[in-house]
N, C-alpha and C positions, 0 to 999 in steps of 0.2 A: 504493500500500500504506500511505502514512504516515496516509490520512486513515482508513483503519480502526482503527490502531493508536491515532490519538487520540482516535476515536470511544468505542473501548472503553476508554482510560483515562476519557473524560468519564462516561458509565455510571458505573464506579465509584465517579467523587465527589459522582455524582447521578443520581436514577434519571428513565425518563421520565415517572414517572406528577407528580414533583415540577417537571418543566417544562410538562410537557401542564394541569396544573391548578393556578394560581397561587391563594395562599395568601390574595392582599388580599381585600378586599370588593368585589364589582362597583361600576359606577357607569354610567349611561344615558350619562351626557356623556364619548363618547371619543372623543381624536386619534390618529393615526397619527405615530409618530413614530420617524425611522431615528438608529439607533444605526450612527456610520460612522466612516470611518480617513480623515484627512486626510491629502493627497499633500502634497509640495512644490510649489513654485512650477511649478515646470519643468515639471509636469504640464498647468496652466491654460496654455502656451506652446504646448504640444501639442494641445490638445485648441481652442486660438483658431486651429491652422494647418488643423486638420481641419474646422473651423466653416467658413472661409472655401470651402472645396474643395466643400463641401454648399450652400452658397450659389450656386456655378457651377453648378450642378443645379437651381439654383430649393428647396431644402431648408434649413428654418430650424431651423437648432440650438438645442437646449437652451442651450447656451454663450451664444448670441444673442441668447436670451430670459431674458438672466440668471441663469439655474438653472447652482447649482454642482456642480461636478466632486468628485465623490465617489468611495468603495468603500465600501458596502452591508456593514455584519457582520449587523446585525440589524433588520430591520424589521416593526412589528406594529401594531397599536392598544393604547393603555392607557386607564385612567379620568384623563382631566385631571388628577385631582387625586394622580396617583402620576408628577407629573413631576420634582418636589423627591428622591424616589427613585429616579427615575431618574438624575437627574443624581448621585446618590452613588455609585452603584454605576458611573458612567462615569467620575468620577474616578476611583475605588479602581482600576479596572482599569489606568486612564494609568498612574496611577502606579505602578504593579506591572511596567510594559512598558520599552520602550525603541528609540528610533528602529531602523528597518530598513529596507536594500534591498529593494525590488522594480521588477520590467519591465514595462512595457505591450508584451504582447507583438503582439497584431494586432488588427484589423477584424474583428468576426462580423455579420452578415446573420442575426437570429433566426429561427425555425418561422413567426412573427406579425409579419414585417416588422417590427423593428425593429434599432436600430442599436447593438454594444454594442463599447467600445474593452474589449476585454480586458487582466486584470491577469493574470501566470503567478503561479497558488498555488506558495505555500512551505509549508515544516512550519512555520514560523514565524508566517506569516498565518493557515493552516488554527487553530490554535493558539489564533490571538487570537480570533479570528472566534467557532470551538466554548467559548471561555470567556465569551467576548460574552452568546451564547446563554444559555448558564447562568446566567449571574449576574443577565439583567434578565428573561427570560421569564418569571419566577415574578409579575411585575407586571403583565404583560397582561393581557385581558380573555379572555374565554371563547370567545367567537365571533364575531373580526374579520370583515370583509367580504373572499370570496376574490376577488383580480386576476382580472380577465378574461384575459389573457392564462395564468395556470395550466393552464386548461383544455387545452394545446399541448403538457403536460407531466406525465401523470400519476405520474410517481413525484415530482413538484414539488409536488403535489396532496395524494399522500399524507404527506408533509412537514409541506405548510400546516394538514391536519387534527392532526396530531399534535403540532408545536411553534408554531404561528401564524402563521409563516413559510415559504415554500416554498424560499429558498433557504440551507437548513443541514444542519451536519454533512456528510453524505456529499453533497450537493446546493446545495453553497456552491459558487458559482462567481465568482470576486472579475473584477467589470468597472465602467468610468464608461461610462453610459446616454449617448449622441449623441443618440437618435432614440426617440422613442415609437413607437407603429403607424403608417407611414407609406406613400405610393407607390409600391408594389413595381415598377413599372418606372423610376422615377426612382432608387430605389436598386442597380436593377441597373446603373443608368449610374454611379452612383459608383464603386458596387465596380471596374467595371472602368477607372474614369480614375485611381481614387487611392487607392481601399480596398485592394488588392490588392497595392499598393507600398508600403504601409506598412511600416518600420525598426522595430523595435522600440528604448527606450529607457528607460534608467534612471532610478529615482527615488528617494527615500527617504519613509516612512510617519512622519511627523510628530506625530500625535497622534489624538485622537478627539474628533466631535461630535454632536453633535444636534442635528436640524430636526424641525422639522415638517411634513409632506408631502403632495404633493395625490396624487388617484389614481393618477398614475403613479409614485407615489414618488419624486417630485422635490421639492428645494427651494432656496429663494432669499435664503434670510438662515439663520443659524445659533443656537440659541439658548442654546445654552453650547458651548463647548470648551476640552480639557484636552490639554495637550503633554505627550508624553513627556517623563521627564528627558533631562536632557542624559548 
């Protein structure tokens, strides 16, 4: 219920025709670039004991291949040259925030074989996430390239058409990415050695960053970030 309730507070401080059609000027030359919540440490602990376990299955992790451990608030394409705006409006929001608990709660197996450690949403995160939204979507571009993988998920679909993004507002689902599309019977051998025994564990939400990302919306160096105050 909380995430209608913020939906509809987001509405009123913005309508969607003011996220669906951003105000800049287009530009040919666009990246993709995710607007995300950096975990603590403790996270990259977990998610290097999870690496290993996929490895006994012959599966090479993102972790593996250097790509960092993330939580996704908002990702889309913009015109390169509205990345100095971006990064303003990623400060203003750090700053506006404040460290917070959350859990990795399990192992999901997606519709498209892939691999995702789940975060359990808060009002808190949903929060940050739909504010996310708002404040930089007015910078994208008009009409990103849709994920292949969308197509698995049409009301994710209708999403991506309407704010750039398929996973927002009521269709935010906060997870760090293990596995792109991978061997659906190698990962049914995981789920059942070690996906499935997964503990859940606590962490704290440290701050926000930005990368720039290849098509699976992964990435491997960060090119600003901003911490929460203390």
């Amino acid at each position: 219920m909380f995430k209608k309730h913020l939906l509809a507070l987001a509405c009123i401080c913005i309508s969607p025709a003011a996220i669906a059609s951003p105000s800049v000027p287009q530009s040919s030359n666009t990246i993709s670039y995710n607007l995300f919540l950096i975990p603590s440490h403790a996270v990259d602990k977990t998610v290097s004991t999870i690496s290993n376990q996929l490895k006994q299955q012959q599966l090479s992790s993102l972790y593996s291949q250097g790509f960092l451990p993330h939580i996704t608030l908002y990702l889309t394409e913009y015109p390169a040259k509205n990345l100095n705006l971006l990064k303003q409006q990623a400060q203003q929001l750090a700053n506006q925030w404040h460290s917070f608990d959350l859990t990795l709660d399990h192992i999901q197996r997606t519709k498209g074989n892939w691999l995702m450690l789940d975060v359990n949403n808060t009002p808190e995160l949903q929060r940050l996430a739909d504010t996310a939204a708002i404040m930089v979507a007015p910078l994208r571009t008009m009409d990103p390239k849709i994920p292949t993988w969308v197509s698995h998920y049409p009301e994710k679909l209708a999403a991506f058409q309407r704010y750039g993004s398929p996973n927002v507002f009521m269709n935010f689902e906060p997870h760090i990415t293990l596995l792109p599309q991978t061997d659906p019977q190698k990962l049914t051998q995981f789920m059942a050695n070690y996906g499935a025994q997964f503990q859940p564990m606590h962490f704290k939400a440290l701050g926000i960053g930005i990368a720039a990302v290849n098509s699976n919306g992964q990435a491997k160096a960060e090119i600003a970030s901003y911490s929460f105050p203390k």
